[in-house]
N, C-alpha and C positions, 0 to 999 in steps of 0.2 A: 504494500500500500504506500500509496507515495501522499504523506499525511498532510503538505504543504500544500500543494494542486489543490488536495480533496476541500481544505477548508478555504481556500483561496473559491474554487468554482462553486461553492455551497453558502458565499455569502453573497444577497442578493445585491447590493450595490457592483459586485462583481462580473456578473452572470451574464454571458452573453446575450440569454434570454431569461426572463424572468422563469423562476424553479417551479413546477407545477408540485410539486411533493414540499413535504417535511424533510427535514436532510437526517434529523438526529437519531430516528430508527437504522439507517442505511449506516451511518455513522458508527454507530452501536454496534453493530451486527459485524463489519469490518475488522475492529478492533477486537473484538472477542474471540475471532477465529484461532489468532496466535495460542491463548490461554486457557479459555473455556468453550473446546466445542468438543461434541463427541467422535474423538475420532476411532470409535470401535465401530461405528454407522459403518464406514471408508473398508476396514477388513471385515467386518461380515458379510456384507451384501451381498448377494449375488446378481443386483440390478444394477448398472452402471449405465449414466444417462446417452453415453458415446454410442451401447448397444440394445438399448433397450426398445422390446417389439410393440410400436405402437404405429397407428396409421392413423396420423393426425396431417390435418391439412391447412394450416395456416394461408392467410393472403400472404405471396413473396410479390417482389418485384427484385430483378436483375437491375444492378446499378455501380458505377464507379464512384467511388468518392477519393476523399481526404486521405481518408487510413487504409485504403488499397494503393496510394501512390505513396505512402511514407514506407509504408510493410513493403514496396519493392526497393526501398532504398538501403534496407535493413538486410533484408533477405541474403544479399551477395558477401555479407562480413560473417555470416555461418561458417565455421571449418567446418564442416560437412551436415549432408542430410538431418542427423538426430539430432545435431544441438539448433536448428534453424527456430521449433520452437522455442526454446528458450531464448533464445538471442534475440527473435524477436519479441518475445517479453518483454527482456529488457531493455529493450529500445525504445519501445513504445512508452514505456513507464516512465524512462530519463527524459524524453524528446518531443513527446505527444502531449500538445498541450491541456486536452481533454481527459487524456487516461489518469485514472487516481488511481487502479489497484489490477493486478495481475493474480490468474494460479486462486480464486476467490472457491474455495470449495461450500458446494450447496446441497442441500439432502432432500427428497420430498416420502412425507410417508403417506401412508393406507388414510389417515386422517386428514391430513391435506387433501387428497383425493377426492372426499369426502365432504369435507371445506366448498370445493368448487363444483360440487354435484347437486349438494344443497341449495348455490345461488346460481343454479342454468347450467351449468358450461357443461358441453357434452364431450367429454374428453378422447371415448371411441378408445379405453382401455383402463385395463381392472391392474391392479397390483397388491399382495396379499405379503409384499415388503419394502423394506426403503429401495429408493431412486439415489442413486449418489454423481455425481458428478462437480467435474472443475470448471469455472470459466475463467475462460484464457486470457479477457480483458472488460474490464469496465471502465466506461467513460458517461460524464457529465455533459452533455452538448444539448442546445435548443430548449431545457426545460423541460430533458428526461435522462431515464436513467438508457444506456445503452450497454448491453450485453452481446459482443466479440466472440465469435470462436473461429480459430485459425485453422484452416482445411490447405493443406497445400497440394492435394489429389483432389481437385476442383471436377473434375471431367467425371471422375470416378463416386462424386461422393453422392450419395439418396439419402441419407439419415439427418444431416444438420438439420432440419427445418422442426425434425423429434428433438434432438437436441437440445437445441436453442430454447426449444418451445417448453420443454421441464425445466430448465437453468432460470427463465422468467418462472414460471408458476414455484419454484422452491424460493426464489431469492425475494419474492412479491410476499410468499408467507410468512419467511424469515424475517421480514422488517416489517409486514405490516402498512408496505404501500400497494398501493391499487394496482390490478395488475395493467390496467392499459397506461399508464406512465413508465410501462417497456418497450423499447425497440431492441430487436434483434438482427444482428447481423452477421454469417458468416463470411470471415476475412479469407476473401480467395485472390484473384486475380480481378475478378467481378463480384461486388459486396452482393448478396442475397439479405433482403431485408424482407422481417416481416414484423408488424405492429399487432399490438393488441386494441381494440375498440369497444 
């Protein structure tokens, strides 16, 4: 977490657009991870959000932006294929002037589920345990929260959009903000976005 950004783009005299959320849950929830979060969720599980069988169909729209032309500037200082994630973390974190927090681990259980079956949302899959996953970048821009995952098998990838789509609904329960003051995007060559309404 890059603590300086976060509290820099989270005051609103700041803000390039004015914050539709409260900051101090998302805040909370950040700071906690280092010290208090259950990390036996993470080795139990057998449900991980990267493969988890769901056939969920968000609104995407295909798009280039900001953070698909900085992540090509980043991409070429990898010493090889496996640390490309990582190096692009940490680029992004030093250099991006939106990104507060990298590597943000989120969990969704059977009662979250449950949570959002209650008020509508037809989610088109059962889970009978925790959902675990990482996101790989969050950023503060336009007066929402934005949620990154990095695919560098862009051609090849059908899952981000499942992804993405549990990384919002865990990180929405976890702090307690709404879930359509999410945008998701996976960081490819060409951003895949898709919003909540």
């Amino acid at each position: 977490m890059h603590q300086a950004k976060l509290d820099l783009l989270t005051q609103p005299a700041h803000s390039t657009a004015p914050l539709n959320f409260d900051t101090w849950a998302l805040k909370k929830y950040l700071a906690s991870i280092e010290n208090h979060f259950p990390r036996h969720f993470f080795q139990e599980t057998e449900h991980r959000s990267s493969k988890f069988p769901a056939d969920l169909r968000p609104p995407m729209e295909r798009k280039e932006n900001f953070a698909t032309r900085i992540a090509a500037l980043a991409l070429p200082t990898a010493p090889n294929n496996k640390k490309r994630h990582e190096t692009l973390q940490r680029f992004m974190l030093v250099n991006d002037s939106v990104t507060v927090a990298v590597e943000i681990r989120v969990f969704l259980t059977n009662g979250d589920i449950d949570y959002y079956r209650q008020r509508g949302f037809d989610l088109g899959f059962e889970n009978n345990n925790i959902i675990t996953g990482h996101i790989d970048f969050h950023q503060i821009r336009n007066g929402r929260s934005h949620l990154l995952d990095y695919k560098p098998e862009a051609r090849k990838e059908t899952h981000a959009h499942v992804q993405l789509t549990i990384y919002a609904l865990a990180l929405a329960r976890r702090t307690g903000l709404q879930l359509k003051l999410f945008k998701c995007d996976g960081l490819t060559r060409r951003t895949i976005s898709n919003s909540f309404h």
